[in-house]
Structure formats: C-alpha cells, structure tokens
C-alpha positions as CSV (number, residue, x, y, z in Angstrom):
1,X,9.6,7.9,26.6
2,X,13.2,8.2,27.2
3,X,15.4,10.2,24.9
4,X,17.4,8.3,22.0
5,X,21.2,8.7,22.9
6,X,23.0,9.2,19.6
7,X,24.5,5.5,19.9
8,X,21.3,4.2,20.1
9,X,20.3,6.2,17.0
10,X,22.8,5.3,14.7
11,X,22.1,1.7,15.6
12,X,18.4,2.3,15.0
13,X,19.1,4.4,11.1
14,X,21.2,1.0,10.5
15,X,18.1,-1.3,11.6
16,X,15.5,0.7,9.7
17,X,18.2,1.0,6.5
18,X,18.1,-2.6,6.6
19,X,14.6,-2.6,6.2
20,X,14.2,-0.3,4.0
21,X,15.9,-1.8,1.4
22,X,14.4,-5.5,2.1
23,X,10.9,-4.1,1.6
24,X,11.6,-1.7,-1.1
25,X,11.9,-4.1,-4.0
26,X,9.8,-5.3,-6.7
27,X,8.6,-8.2,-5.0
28,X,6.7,-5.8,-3.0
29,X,4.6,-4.8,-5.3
30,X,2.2,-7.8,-6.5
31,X,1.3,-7.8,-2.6
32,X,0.3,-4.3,-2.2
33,X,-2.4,-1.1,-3.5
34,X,0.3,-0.2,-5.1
35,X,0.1,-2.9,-7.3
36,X,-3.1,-0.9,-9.2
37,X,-1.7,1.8,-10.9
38,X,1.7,-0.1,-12.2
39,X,-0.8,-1.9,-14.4
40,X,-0.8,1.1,-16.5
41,X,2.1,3.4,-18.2
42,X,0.0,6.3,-18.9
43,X,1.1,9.3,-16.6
44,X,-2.7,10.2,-16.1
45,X,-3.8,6.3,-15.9
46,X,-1.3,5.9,-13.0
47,X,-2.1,9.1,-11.1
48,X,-6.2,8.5,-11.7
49,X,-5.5,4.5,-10.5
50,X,-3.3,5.2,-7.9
51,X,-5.9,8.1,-6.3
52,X,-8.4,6.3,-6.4
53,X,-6.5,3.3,-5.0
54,X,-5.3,5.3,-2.0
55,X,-8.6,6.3,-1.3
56,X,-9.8,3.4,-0.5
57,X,-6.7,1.9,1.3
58,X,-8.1,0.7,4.5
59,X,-8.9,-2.8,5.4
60,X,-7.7,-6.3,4.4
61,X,-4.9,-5.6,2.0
62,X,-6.4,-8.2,-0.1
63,X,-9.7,-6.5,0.1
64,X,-8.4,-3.2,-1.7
65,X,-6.8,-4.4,-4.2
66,X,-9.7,-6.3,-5.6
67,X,-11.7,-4.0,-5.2
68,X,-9.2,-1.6,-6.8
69,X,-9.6,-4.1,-9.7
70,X,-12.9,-4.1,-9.8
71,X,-13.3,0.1,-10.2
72,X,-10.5,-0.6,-13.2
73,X,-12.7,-3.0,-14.8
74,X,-16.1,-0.6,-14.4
75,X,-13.8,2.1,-16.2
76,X,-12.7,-0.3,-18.8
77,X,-9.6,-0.2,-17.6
78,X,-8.7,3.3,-19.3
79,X,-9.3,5.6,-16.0
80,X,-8.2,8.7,-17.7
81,X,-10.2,8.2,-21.0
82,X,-13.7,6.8,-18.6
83,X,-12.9,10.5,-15.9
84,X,-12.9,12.8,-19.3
85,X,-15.4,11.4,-21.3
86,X,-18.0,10.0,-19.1
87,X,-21.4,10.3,-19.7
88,X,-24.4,9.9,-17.2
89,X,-24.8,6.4,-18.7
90,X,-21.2,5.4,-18.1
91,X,-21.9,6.3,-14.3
92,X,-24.8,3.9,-13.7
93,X,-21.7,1.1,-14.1
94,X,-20.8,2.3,-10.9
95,X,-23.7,2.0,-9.3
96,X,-22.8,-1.0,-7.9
97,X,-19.4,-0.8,-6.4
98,X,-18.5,-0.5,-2.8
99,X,-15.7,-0.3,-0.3
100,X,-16.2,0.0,2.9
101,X,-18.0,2.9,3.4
102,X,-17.1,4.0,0.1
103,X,-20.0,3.7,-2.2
104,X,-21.0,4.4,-5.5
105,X,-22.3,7.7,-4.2
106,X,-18.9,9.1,-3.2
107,X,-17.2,7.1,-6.4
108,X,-19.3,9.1,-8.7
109,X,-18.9,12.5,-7.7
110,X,-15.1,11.4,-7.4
111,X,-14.5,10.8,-10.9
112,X,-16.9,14.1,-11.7
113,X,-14.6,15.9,-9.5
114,X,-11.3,14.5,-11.4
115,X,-13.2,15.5,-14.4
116,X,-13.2,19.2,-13.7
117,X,-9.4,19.0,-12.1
118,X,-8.4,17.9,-15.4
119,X,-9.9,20.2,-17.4
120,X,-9.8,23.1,-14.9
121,X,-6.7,23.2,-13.1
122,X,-4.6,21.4,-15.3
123,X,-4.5,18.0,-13.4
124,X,-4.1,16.2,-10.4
125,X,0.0,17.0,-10.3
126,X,-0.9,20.5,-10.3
127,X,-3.7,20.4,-8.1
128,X,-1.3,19.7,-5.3
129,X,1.0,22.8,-6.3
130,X,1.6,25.0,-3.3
131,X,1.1,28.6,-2.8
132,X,4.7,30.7,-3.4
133,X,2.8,33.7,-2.1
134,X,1.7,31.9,1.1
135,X,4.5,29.7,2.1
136,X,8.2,31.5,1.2
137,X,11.5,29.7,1.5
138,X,11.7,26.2,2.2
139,X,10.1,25.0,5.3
140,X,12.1,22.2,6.6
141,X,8.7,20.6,8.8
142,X,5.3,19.2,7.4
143,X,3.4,22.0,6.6
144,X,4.1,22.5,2.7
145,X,2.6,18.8,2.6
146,X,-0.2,20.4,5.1
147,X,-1.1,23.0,2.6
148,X,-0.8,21.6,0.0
149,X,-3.4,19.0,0.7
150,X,-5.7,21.2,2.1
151,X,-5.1,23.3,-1.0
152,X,-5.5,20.0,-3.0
153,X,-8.9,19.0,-0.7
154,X,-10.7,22.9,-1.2
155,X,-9.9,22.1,-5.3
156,X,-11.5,18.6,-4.6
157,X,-14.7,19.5,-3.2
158,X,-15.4,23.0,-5.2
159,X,-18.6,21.4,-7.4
160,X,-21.7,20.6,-5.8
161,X,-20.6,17.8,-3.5
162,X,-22.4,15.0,-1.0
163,X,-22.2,15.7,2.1
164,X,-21.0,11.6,3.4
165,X,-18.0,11.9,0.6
166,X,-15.9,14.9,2.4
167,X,-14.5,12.1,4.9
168,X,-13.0,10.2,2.2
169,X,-10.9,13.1,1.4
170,X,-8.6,13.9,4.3
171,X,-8.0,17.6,6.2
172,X,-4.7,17.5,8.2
173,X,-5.6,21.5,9.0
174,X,-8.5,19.5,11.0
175,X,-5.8,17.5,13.0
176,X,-6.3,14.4,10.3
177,X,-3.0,12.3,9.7
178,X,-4.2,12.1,6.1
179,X,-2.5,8.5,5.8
180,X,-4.2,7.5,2.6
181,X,-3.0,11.1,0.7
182,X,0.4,10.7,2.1
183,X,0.9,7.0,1.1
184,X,0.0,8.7,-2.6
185,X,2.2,11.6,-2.6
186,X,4.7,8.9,-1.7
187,X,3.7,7.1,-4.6
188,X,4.0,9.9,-7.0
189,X,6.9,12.2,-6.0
190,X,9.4,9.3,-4.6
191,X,11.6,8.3,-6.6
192,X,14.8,6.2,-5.9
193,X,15.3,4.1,-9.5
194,X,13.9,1.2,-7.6
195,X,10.8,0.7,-9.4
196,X,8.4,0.3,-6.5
197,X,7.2,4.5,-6.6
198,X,6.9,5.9,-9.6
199,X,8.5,9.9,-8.9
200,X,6.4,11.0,-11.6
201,X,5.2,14.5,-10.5
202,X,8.4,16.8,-10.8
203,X,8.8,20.4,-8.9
204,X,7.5,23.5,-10.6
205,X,11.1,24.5,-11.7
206,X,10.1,28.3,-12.5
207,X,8.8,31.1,-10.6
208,X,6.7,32.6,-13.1
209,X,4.3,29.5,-12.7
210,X,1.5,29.6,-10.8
211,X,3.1,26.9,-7.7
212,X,6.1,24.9,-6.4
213,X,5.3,21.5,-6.5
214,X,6.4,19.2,-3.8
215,X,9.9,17.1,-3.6
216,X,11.0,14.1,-1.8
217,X,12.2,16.3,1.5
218,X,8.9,17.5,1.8
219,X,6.9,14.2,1.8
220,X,4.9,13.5,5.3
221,X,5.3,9.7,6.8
222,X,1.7,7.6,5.9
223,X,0.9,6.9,9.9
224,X,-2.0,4.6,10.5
225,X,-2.3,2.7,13.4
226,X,-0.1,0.0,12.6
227,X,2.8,2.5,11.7
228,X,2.4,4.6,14.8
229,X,2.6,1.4,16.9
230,X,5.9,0.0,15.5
231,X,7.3,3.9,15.7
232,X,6.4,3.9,19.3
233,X,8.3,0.9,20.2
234,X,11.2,1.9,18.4
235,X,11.3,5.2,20.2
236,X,10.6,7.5,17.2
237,X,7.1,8.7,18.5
238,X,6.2,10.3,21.5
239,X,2.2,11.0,20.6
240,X,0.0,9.0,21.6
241,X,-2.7,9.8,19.0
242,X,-2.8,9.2,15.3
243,X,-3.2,12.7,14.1
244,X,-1.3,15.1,12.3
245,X,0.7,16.2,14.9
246,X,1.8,12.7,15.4
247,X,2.8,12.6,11.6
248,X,4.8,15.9,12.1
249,X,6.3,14.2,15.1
250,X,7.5,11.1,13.7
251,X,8.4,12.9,10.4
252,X,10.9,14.9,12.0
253,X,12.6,12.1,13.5
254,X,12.9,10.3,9.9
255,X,14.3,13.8,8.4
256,X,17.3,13.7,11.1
257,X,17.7,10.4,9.5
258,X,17.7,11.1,5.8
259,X,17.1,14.6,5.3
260,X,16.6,14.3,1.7
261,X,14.0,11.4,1.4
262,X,12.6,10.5,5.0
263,X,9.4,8.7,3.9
264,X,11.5,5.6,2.7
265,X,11.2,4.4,6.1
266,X,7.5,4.2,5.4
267,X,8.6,0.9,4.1
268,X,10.9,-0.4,6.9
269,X,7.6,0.6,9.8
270,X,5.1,-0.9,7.6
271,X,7.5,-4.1,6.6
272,X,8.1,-4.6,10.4
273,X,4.5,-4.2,11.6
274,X,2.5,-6.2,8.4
275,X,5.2,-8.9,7.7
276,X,7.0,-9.2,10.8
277,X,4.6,-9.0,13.8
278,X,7.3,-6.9,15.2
C-alpha cells in the first residue's frame, strides 16, 4: 500500500467528513442495535440494554435487534430492576433465548455477572475505569482502551463462570479487535449533541478516586470485517488481519484526522460498506 500524500489526505478527511455527518443523524438510529437502549432514559437501563445489545452484535442487523427485543421483553422491559433483583425463577424466562451462539447459558450468568458489578464495583461505568497507577500520563495510542477492557473483562468473569461464555466477552491483550466492546464504549462515552450516542459515562475528574475513566480521544475504531475492508480501499489500513493491531493501526490514522473524537468515522466506514456497497 502506497503512502497517502497529504493532498490526497485532506481530500480523503473531506470524503469521510461528508459521511460522517450523512450517517450520523437520527434517522440512523431505528435501523440499527443502537436502536435498543434509546428505548429507555434510565442511565442504568441504557448501559444494561446497550451491553447486552453489543454483545450480541453479529449477524443480520435485523436479526439483533429483534432479538435484542426479545431479551427486553424476558426482563420486562426494566433491565436494571430484572439484573438487581432477579431471582432463580426470573432466570428460567431466559431459558429460552438464543443468538447465535449466544444462549441462555451465557445470558444467565451475564445478567448474574452485572448483578455483582453493580453492587460490587459500583457499576458498569466504573467497571471500565483504568488504572492511574498502571498507565500515567495520557497515552495518545490504543492502549488505555486495551486496558481498560481487559480490566473491564477480568471484573466480568471473576464469579464462577462457564467455560463457552468467555468468547462472548472480548480480550484485545489476546490480539482480539474487540469490535462489539468498542462499538459500546462508542455508544456510551461519544458525545457530539447529535442524539445518535448517548456520552453518558463522564471521566473520573479527581485523583483521589479510585480510576480515570475514558474520553472521546481515547475511543478505539469498532473494526469488523466489513470496516477493515472499506479502510483498506481507502488507504487507511495496511493489516491484513482483523485484530487488535489492525484497530491500533487504523485508529491512528483516524486520530491524525480528528484528534479529539476519531471514532466518528466509525460511521462514515460502516455507512459506505453497509449502505453503499462501496
């Protein structure tokens, strides 16, 4: 792959601004996963929805999002009232839903799981926090969002777990591009006024708390093979694997692009590739 002469990158910032803000509108949202959690205003209801939403973002776009639905309905449409006050009987409703190869064995212990990161480490938003201690200053590449996903995953999986349910929970320190927890940190910590992510999760403001949340600079592209394909014919990725390298790869090359919110082009690659044929 030939190097992009500066000409040809301003061009290609104006082509992917363009696209950027014709996907990231409204309208987008009745279309896509995303669609799930702004069904609710609850902090906790959108963060619980949209998790488990992400989670099981692979597939038919259609597919997800009814079956997104569906997990609503089991949990009577109240996520964060069914994860903290389940009881065994409440589980058997979920005895029955499937995604893929998510089943009701890996749904169950997920919403035991959010059960004890709600009561024991203060919620999903914190569970994300990152290490001061362990990652000083601010690191202008992907590894805060590295860390603090792995950080988030070791939380995730700390009560007896089944074995089959660790793949549904991503490890970029294993190479994994971690689409599906990127797409949701997008989700969460973006936030533009535009009314498609929420930018609910804030950064830990003080040192005396325990960690630093992320912010919009940190946030890792969502690369699936769709987005790595359109990225490669537009020059901005080299790799020619889906892994985490790949995300740090094509992250970088958004961040000389907009430095302070790279990930908006998440919605220019993925407008291009799943509405465009590009």
């Amino acid at each position: 792959m030939k190097k992009i002469s500066r000409s040809d990158k301003r061009e290609l910032k104006e082509f992917l601004d363009e696209k950027y803000d014709l996907y990231n509108r409204t309208s987008f949202i009745e279309t896509d996963p995303i669609s799930i959690p702004h069904q609710f205003s609850k902090k906790e209801d959108i963060e619980i929805s949209g998790f488990l939403t992400a989670t099981i973002a692979w597939g038919r776009r259609a597919s997800i999002i009814s079956n997104a639905n569906k997990l609503m309905r089991l949990m009577g449409d109240e996520p964060y009232e069914f994860v903290i006050n389940h009881s065994p009987k409440d589980l058997k409703k979920l005895a029955a839903f499937v995604h893929r190869t998510f089943n009701a064995i890996d749904c169950i212990y997920f919403i035991k799981s959010l059960r004890n990161i709600y009561e024991n480490h203060g919620g999903l938003e914190r569970s994300f926090d990152l290490s001061i201690a362990s990652l000083p200053g601010k690191d202008p590449s992907c590894e805060k969002a590295q860390q603090a996903i792995s950080n988030f995953r070791t939380i995730f999986f700390e009560l007896k777990y089944p074995e089959r349910t660790k793949k549904h929970v991503s490890d970029p320190m294993s190479g994994s591009s971690a689409k599906r927890i990127n797409m949701y940190l997008r989700w969460m910590i973006r936030n533009d006024k535009r009314g498609v992510d929420f930018g609910i999760w804030k950064p830990i403001s003080t040192t005396a708390q325990r960690g630093a949340g992320l912010i919009m600079p940190d946030l890792c592209c969502p690369l699936d093979v769709h987005t790595g394909n359109i990225a490669r014919k537009l020059g901005l990725l080299k790799r020619t694997q889906n892994d985490w390298r790949a995300v740090e790869e094509l992250t970088l090359q958004l961040r000389e692009m907009d430095p302070k919110d790279p990930v908006k082009y998440d919605f220019a690659l993925f407008g291009l590739g799943a509405f465009e044929n590009f």
